[in-house]
C-alpha positions as semicolon CSV with decimal commas, in nm:
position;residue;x (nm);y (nm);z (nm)
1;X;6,186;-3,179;-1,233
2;X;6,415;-2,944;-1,073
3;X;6,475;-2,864;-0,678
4;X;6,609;-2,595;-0,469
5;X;6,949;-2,673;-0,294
6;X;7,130;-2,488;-0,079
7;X;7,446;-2,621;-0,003
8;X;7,515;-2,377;0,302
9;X;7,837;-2,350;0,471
10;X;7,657;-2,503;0,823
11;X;7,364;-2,680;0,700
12;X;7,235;-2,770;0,369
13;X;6,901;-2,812;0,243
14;X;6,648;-2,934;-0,052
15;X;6,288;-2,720;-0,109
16;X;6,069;-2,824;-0,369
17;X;5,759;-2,641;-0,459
18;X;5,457;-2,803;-0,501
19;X;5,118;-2,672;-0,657
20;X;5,140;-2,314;-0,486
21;X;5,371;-2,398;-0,199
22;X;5,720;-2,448;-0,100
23;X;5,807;-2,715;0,080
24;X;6,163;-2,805;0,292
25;X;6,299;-3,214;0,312
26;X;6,456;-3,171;0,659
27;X;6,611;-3,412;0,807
28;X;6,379;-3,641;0,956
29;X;6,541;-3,677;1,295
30;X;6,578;-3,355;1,384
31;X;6,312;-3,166;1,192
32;X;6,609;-2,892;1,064
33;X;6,865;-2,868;0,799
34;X;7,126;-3,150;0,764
35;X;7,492;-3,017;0,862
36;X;7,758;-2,959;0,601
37;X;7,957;-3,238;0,871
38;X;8,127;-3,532;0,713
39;X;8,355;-3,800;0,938
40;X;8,570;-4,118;0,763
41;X;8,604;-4,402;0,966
42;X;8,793;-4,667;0,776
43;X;8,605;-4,737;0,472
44;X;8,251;-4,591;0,650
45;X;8,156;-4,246;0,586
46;X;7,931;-4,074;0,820
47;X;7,744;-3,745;0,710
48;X;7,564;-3,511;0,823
49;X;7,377;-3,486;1,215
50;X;7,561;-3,816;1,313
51;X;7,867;-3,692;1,224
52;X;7,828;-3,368;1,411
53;X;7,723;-3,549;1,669
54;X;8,080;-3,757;1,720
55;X;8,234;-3,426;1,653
56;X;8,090;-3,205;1,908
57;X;8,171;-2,870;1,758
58;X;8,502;-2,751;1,585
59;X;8,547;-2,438;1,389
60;X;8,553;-2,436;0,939
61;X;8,796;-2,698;0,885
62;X;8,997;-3,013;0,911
63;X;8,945;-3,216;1,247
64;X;9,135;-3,510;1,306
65;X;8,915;-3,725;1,071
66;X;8,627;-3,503;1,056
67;X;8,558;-3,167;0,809
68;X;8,314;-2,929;0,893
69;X;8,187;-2,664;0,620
70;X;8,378;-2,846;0,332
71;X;8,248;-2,554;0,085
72;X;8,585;-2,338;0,221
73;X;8,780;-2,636;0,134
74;X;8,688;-2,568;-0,226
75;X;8,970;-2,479;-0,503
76;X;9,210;-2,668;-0,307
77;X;9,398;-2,965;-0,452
78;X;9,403;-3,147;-0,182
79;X;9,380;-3,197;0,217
80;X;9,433;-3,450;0,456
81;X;9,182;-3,563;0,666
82;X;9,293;-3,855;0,962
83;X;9,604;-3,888;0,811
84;X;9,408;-3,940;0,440
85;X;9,526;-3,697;0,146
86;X;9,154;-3,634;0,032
87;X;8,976;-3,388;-0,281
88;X;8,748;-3,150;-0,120
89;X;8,543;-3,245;-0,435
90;X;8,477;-3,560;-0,348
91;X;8,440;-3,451;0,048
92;X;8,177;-3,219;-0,085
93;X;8,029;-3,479;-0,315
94;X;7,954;-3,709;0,012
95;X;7,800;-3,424;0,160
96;X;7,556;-3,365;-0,117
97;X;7,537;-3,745;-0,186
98;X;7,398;-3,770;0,194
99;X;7,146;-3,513;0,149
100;X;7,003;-3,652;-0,155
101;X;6,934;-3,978;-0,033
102;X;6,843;-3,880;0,316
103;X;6,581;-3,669;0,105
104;X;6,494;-3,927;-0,146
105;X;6,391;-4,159;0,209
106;X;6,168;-3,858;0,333
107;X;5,824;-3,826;0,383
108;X;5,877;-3,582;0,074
109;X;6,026;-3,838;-0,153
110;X;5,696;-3,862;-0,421
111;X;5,719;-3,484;-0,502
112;X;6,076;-3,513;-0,528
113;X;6,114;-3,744;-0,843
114;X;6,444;-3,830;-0,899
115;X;6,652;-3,532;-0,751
116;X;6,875;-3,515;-1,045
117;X;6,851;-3,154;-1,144
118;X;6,846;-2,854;-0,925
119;X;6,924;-2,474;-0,917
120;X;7,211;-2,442;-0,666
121;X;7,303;-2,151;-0,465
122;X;7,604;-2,019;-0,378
123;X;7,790;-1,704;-0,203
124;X;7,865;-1,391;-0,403
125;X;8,233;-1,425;-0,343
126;X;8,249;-1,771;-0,442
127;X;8,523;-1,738;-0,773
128;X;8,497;-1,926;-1,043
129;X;8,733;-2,236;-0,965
130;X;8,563;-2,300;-0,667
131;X;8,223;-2,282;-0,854
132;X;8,328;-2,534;-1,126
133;X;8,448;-2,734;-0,820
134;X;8,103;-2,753;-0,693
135;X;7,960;-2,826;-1,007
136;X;8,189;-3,129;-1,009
137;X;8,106;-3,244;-0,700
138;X;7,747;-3,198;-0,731
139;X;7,798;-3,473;-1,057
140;X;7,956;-3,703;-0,826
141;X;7,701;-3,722;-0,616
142;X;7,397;-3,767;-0,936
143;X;7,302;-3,441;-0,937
144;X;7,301;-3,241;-1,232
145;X;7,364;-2,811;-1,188
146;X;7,078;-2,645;-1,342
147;X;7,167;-2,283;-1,255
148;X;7,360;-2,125;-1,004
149;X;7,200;-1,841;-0,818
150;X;7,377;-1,572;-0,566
151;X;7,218;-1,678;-0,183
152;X;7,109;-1,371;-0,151
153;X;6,953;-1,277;-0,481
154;X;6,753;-1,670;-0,434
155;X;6,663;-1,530;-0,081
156;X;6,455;-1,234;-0,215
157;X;6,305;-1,412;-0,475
158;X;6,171;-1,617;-0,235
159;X;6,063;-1,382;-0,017
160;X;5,825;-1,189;-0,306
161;X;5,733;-1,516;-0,441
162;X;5,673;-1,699;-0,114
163;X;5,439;-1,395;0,003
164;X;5,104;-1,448;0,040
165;X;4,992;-1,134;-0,180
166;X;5,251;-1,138;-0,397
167;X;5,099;-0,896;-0,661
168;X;5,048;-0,670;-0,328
169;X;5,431;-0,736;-0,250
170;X;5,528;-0,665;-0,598
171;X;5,398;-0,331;-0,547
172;X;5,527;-0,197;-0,249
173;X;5,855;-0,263;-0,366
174;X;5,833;-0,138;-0,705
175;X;6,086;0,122;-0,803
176;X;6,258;0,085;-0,434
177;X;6,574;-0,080;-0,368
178;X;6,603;-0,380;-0,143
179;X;6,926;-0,487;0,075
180;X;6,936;-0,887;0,139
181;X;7,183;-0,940;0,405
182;X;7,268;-1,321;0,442
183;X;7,470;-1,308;0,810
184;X;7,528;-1,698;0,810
185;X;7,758;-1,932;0,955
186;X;8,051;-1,904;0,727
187;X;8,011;-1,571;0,597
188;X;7,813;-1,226;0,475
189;X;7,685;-1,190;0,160
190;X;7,521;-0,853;0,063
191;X;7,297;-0,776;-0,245
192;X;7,162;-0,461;-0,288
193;X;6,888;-0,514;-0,562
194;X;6,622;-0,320;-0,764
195;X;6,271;-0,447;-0,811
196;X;6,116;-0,269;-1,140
197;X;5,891;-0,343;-1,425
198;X;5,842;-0,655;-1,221
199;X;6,198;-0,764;-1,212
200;X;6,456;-0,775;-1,024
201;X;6,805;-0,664;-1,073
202;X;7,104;-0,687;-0,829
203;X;7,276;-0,359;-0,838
204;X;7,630;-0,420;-0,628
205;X;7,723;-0,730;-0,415
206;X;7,926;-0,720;-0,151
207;X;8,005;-0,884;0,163
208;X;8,303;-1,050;0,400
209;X;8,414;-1,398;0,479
210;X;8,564;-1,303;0,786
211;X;8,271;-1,229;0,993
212;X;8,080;-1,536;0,989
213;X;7,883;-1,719;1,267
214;X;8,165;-1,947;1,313
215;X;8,396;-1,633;1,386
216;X;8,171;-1,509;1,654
217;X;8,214;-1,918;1,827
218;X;8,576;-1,827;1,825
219;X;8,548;-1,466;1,989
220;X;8,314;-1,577;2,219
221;X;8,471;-1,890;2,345
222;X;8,784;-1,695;2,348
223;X;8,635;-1,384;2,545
224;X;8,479;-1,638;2,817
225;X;8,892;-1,803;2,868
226;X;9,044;-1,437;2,905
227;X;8,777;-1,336;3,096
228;X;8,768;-1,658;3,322
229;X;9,177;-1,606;3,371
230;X;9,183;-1,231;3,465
231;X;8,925;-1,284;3,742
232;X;9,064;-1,639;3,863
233;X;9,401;-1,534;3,825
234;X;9,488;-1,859;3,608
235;X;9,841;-1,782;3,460
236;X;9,886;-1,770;3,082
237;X;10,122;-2,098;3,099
238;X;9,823;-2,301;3,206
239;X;9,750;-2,403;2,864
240;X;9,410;-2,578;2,713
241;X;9,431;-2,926;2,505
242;X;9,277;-2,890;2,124
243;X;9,028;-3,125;2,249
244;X;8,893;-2,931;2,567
245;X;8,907;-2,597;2,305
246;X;8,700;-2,773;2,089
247;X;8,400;-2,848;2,367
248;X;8,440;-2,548;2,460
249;X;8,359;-2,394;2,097
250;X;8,014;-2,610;2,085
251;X;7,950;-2,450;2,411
252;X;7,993;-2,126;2,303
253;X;7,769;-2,176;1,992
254;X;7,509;-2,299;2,175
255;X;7,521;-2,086;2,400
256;X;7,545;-1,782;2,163
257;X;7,193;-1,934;2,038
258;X;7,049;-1,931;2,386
259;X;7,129;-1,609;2,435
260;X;6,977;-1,490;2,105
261;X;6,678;-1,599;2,196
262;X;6,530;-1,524;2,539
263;X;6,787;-1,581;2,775
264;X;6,944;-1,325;2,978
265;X;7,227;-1,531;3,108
266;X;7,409;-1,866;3,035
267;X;7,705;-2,068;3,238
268;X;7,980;-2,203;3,063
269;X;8,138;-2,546;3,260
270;X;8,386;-2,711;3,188
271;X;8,573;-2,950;3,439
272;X;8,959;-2,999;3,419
273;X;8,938;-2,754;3,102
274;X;9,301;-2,637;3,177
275;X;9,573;-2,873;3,215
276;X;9,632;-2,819;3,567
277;X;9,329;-2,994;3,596
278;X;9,134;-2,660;3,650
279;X;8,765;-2,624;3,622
280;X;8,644;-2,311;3,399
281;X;8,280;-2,243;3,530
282;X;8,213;-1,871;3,395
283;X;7,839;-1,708;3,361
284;X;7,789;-1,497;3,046
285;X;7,549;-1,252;3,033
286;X;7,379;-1,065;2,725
287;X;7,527;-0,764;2,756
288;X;7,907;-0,914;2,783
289;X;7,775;-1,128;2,468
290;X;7,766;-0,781;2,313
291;X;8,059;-0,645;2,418
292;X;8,296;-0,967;2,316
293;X;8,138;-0,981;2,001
294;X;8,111;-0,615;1,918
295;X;8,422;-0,552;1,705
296;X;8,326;-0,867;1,456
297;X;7,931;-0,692;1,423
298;X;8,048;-0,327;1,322
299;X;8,307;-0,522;1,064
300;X;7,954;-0,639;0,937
301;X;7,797;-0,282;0,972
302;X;8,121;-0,151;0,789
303;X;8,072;-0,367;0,474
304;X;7,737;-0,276;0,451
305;X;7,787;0,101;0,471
306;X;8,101;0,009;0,235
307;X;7,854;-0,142;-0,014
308;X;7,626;0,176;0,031
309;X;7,933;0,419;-0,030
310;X;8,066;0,265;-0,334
311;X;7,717;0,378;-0,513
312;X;7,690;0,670;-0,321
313;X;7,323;0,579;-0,119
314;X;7,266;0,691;0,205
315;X;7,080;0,442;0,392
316;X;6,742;0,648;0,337
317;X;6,754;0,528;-0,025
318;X;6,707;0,157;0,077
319;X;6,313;0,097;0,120
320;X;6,386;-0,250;0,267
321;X;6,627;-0,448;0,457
322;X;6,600;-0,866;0,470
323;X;6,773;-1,057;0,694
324;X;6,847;-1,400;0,663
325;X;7,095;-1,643;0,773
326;X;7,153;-1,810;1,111
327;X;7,287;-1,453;1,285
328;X;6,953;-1,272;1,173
329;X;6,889;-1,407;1,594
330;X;7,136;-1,230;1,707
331;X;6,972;-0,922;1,903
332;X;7,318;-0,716;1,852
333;X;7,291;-0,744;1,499
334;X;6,966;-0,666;1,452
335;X;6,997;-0,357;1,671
336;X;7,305;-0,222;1,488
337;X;7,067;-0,300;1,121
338;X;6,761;-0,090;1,289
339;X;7,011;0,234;1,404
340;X;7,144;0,238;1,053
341;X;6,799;0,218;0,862
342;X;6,530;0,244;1,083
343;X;6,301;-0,068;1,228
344;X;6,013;0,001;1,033
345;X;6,237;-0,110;0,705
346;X;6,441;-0,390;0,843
347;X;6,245;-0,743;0,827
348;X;6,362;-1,090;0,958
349;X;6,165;-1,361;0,773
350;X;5,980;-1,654;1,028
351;X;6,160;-1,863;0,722
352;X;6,472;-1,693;0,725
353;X;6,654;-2,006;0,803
354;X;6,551;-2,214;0,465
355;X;6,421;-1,861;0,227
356;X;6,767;-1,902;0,034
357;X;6,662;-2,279;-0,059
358;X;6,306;-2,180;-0,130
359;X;6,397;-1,879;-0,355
360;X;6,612;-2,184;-0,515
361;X;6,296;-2,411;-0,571
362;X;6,071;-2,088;-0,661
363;X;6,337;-2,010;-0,929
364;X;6,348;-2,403;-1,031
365;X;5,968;-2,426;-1,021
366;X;5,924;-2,074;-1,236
367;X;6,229;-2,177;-1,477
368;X;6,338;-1,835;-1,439
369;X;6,732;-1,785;-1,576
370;X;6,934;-1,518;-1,509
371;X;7,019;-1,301;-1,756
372;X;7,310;-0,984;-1,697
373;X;7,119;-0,703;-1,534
374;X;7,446;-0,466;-1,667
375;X;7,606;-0,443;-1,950
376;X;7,976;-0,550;-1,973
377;X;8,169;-0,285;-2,185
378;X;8,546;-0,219;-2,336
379;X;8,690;0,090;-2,308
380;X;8,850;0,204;-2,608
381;X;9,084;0,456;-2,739
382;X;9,001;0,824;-2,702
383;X;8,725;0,771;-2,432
384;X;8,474;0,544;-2,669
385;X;8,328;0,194;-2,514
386;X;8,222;-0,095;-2,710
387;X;7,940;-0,333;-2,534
388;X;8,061;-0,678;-2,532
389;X;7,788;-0,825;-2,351
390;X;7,416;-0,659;-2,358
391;X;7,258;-0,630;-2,044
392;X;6,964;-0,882;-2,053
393;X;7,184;-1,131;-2,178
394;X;7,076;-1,485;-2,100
395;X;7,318;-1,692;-1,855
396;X;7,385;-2,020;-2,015
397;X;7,252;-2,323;-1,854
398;X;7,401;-2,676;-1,760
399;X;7,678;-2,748;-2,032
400;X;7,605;-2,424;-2,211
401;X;7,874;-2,135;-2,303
402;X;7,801;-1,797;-2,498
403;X;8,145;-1,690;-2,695
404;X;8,254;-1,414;-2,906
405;X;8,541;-1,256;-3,098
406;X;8,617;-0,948;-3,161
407;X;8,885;-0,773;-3,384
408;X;9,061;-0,484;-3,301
409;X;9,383;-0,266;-3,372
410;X;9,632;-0,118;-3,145
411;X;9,623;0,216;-3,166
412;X;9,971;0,353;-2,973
413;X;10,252;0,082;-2,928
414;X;10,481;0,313;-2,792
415;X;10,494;0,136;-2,464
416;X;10,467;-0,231;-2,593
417;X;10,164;-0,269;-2,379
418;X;9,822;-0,287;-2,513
419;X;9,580;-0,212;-2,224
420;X;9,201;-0,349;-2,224
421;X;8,981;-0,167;-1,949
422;X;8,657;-0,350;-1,867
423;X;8,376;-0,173;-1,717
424;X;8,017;-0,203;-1,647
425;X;7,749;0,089;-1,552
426;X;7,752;0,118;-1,185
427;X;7,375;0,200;-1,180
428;X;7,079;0,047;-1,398
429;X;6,957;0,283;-1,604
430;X;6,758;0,158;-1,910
431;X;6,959;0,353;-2,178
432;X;7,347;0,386;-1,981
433;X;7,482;0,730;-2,056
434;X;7,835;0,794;-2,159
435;X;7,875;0,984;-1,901
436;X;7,734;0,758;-1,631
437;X;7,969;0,641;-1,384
438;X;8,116;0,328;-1,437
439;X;8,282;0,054;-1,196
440;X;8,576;-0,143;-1,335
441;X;8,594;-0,525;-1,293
442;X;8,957;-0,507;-1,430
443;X;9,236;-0,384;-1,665
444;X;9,390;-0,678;-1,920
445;X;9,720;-0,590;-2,067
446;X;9,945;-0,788;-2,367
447;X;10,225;-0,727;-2,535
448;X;10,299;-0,549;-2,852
449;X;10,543;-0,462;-3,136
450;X;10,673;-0,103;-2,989
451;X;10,850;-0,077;-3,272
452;X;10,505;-0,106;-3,505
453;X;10,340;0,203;-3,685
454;X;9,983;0,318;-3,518
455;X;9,654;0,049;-3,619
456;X;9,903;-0,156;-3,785
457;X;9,945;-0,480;-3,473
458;X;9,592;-0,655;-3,460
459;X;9,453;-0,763;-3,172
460;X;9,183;-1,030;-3,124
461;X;8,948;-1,045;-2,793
462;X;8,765;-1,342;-2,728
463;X;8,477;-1,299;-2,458
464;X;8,343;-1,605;-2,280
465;X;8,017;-1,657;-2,027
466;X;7,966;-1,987;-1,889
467;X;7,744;-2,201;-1,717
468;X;7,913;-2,106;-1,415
469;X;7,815;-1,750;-1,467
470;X;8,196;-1,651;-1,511
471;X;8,322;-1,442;-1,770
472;X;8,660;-1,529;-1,950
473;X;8,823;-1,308;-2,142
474;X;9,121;-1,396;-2,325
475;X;9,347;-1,129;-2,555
476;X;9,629;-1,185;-2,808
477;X;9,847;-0,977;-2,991
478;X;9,888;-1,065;-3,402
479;X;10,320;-0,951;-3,402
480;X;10,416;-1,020;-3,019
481;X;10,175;-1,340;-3,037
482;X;10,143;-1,295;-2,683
483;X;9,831;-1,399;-2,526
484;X;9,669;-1,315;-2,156
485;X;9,325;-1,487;-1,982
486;X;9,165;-1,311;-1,703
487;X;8,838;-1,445;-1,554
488;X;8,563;-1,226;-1,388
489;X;8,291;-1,382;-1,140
490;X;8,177;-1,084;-0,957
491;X;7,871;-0,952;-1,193
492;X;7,529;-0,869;-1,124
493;X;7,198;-1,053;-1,300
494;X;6,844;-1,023;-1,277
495;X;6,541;-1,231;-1,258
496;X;6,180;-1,212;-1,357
497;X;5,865;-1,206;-1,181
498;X;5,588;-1,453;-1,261
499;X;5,350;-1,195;-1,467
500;X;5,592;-0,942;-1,592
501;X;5,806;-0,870;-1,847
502;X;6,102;-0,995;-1,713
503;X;6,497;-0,920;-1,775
504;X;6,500;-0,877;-2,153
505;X;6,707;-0,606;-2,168
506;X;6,609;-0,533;-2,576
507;X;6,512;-0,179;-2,470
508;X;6,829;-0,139;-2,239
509;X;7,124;-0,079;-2,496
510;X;7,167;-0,077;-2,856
511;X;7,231;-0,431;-2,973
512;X;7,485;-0,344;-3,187
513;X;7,884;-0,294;-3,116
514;X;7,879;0,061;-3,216
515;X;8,158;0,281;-3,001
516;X;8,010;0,524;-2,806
517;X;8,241;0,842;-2,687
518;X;8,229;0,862;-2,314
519;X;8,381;1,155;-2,093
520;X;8,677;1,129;-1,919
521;X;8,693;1,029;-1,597
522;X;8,854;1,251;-1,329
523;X;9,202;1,172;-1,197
524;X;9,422;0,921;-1,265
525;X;9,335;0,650;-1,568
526;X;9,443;0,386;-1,731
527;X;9,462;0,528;-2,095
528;X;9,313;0,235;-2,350
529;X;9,470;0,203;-2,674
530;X;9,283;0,000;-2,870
531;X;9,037;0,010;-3,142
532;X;8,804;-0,092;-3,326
533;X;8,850;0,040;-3,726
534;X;9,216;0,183;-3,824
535;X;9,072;0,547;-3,711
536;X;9,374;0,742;-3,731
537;X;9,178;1,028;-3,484
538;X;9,225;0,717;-3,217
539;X;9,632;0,760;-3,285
540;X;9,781;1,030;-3,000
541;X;9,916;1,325;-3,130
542;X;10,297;1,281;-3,056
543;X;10,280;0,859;-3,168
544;X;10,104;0,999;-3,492
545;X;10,363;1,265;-3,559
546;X;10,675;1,054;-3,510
547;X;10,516;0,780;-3,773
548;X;10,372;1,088;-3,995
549;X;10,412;1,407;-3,957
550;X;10,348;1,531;-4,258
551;X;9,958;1,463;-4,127
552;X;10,026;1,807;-3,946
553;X;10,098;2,021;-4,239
554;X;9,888;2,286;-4,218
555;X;9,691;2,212;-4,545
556;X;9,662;1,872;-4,357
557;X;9,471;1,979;-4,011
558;X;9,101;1,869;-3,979
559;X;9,115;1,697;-4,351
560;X;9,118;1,348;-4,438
561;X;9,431;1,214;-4,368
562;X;9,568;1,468;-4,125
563;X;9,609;1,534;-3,759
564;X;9,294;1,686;-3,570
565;X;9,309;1,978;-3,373
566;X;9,344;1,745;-3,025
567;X;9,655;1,586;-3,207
568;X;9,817;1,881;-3,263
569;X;9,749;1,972;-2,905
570;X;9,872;1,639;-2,811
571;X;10,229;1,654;-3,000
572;X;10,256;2,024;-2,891
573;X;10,256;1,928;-2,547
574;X;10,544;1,708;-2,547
575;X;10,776;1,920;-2,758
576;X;10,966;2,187;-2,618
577;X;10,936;2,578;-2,626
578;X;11,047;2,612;-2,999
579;X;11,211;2,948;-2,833
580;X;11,352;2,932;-2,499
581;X;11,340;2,509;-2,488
582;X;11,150;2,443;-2,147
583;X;10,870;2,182;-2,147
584;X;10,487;2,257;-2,169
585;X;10,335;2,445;-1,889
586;X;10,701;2,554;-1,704
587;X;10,553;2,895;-1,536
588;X;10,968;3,007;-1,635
589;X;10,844;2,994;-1,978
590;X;10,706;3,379;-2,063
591;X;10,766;3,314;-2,452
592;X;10,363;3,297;-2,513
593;X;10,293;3,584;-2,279
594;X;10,151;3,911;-2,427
């Protein structure tokens, strides 16, 4: 039996569904998520609310012997913690080892079973180091990675699955594109999504860990000192002790919370805050809320519109907004979220607090995998692409890794750089056009021979998905022997519905790895130089003539063996007026004028 966790950057959290509902193992003090807190005291560790507790508050980090949101200690070797050089893998793996027995105790524990498999979610910007990371940690703790899921995809998956007509929700959002904005503790996360054919499909992701709950804490503790100085007069050299700045961060995120909610005013106290033994007693009201925190909520706006722009939708085009996350409260946010798309299509859950960890479960419960929702393509010499990956494509599961090789022949040297474009259909569309636009997730180059005649160096590509859901790519040249890796994380999938088709993708693209000529895209582009077959129409014109030019005899043009008419156009163009010796194009040149 599989589970829902969300490992969150603030609080973490198990669902499990059970007949036709979800249900959420909270901790049983409290009633609410268990915090991503964990202290070390000697040989005890403490996890969780008691360790928040003996902390107070503190911002993402390292506290004397305390770490708070351990996931953005992630990809790091090391840290030390108390004076302790410690892995953030196995700080995270105390975390998760917490909330699995604290869960296995609850009154939940017989639906539960053995909490040894679940479908983990995790940010869109999460790379894949960081990822395999978790998945490590995760195994310390007994718990073995199903799936990983974006938070935001596993947040509207649970809200259509978790409604009460979902049929009814199905269609109203059919053919309409959906905007999940995750506005947590730690950080944004934006999907923009398509629900069709009773699927859905993330179109872009986007989203910003700079503008994160915690942030606001910082700005609004901050605002409440500088604001508490200039009207006190308490001189700049009056400085604040780490500890009282710390205090003063849990007031400001509780108060933030109170403020969010239905009061118009809070005080901030603090006795002997400064170190001249100064009191700071300062009353915040909403509307200076708003105004500290403004600049950090239109960074939010800005990534949102920036995800909008880079598909070119106007906010019209999105038929629903959901908000989740721990700053879906915040009245500031959800004001600036109504101007930009309306009220009437911007919708804050009752569960938005746990929907990420009950899309999880829903996902678990359903056995639903995610499969590519684009395909992932090669661009190739003289504007053709090659599919490497269909869209549709399963993602492999827990231990699982899809490879494949591909052979191909360098098809201009002349720099000593072979240059592999990758690309991927920046809309869903279920037959991609050639001359669809396309978004790149990178550019690998290797070195060549220079010296080599066109299609002669061979070049191999091996393409690599993983259980992770990061692809690896990794290119070598045959004469050079030299050899590059580059690793992409930021792709979009697709789920099924319970009841429809689901992400196939067999009638989405040929399933073969026939090149398909594209059109060139405007401006300034990388120019790919590789190909498939030893297609001597894939050679330019002026590398072709320097290694043969008898292929532009005249007899020769347009016949087997010879230059086409492009070639000729392309060696032309580099050779000087055969008459007065300026370069193509000089206006001085009148020799071709009638």
């Amino acid at each position: 039996m599989s589970v829902g966790f969300d490992f969150g950057t603030t609080n973490s959290l198990v669902s499990v569904v059970v007949g036709d509902r979800v249900i959420d193992v909270m901790d049983v003090e409290t009633g609410r998520p268990h915090p991503s807190v964990v202290r070390y005291e000697g040989e005890r560790v403490i996890v969780g609310r008691e360790a928040k507790d003996a902390l107070g508050a503190a911002g993402i980090g390292v506290h004397g012997n305390t770490v708070k949101s351990p996931k953005f200690l992630l990809g790091e070797e090391v840290v030390a913690v108390g004076g302790v050089d410690r892995s953030p893998v196995d700080i995270v793996s105390d975390v998760v080892r917490h909330v699995r027995s604290e869960s296995l105790r609850s009154p939940q524990r017989n639906v539960l079973g053995d909490l040894d498999n679940a479908v983990v979610t995790i940010p869109v910007t999460m790379d894949g180091r960081r990822r395999a990371a978790l998945r490590e940690a995760f195994a310390g703790a007994g718990i073995n990675i199903v799936q990983f899921v974006h938070e935001p995809l596993a947040a509207l998956y649970g809200f259509i699955r978790g409604a009460a007509d979902r049929e009814e929700m199905t269609r109203r959002l059919a053919r309409r594109n959906v905007l999940i904005v995750d506005w947590g503790g730690g950080t944004l996360d934006l999907t923009l999504c398509r629900v069709d054919n009773s699927q859905v499909r993330q179109l872009r992701n986007g989203g910003s860990n700079q503008v994160g709950g915690d942030e606001f804490d910082k700005v609004i503790r901050d605002g409440v000192v500088s604001r508490f100085r200039t009207r006190e007069q308490v001189d700049e050299a009056d400085l604040v002790s780490p500890e009282a700045q710390l205090r003063l961060l849990q007031d400001a995120e509780r108060n933030k919370i109170e403020l969010s909610a239905d009061r118009a005013a809070v005080t901030f106290y603090r006795p002997s805050y400064f170190q001249s033994g100064n009191t700071l007693q300062y009353q915040l009201t909403r509307q200076e809320l708003e105004e500290i925190t403004r600049p950090l909520v239109s960074a939010g706006i800005s990534e949102i519109e920036s995800l909008l722009d880079s598909l070119s939708m106007a906010p019209g085009q999105v038929a629903l907004v959901v908000v989740v996350g721990g700053m879906a409260a915040m009245p500031a946010i959800r004001s600036r979220l109504h101007q930009l798309f309306g009220p009437d299509r911007v919708e804050v859950p009752t569960n938005s607090a746990t929907l990420i960890s009950q899309g999880a479960a829903w996902i678990a419960h359903d056995r639903q995998r995610l499969r590519l929702a684009k395909p992932i393509e090669l661009e190739l010499a003289r504007g053709s692409r090659m599919p490497l990956l269909e869209a549709g494509t399963p993602m492999p599961l827990g231990g699982e890794v899809k490879s494949e090789r591909v052979h191909l022949f360098c098809a201009d040297p002349t720099d000593g750089i072979a240059k592999f474009p990758i690309t991927t259909p920046t809309t869903l569309s279920p037959h991609p056009q050639a001359s669809e636009r396309r978004t790149s997730l990178g550019v690998m180059a290797i070195r060549v021979d220079e010296t080599a005649p066109p299609l002669h160096e061979r070049l191999e590509l091996e393409v690599m998905l993983d259980d992770d859901l990061v692809l690896t790519m990794t290119a070598s040249s045959s004469q050079k022997q030299d050899e590059v890796t580059s690793e992409y994380y930021d792709l979009e999938f697709g789920l099924g519905l319970p009841g429809g088709r689901g992400v196939t993708g067999d009638d989405e693209v040929p399933t073969t790895h026939a090149a398909t000529t594209m059109s060139p895209a405007p401006g300034l582009v990388i120019r790919a130089n590789a190909t498939v077959t030893k297609d001597l129409a894939a050679v330019p014109g002026d590398v072709l003539y320097k290694h043969n030019s008898s292929a532009f005899a005249r007899h020769m043009i347009d016949h087997a063996g010879g230059a086409t008419q492009s070639q000729v156009l392309e060696h032309l163009y580099y050779e000087p007026c055969s008459v007065c010796g300026l370069l193509w194009g000089d206006p001085k040149c009148r020799c071709g004028t009638p």
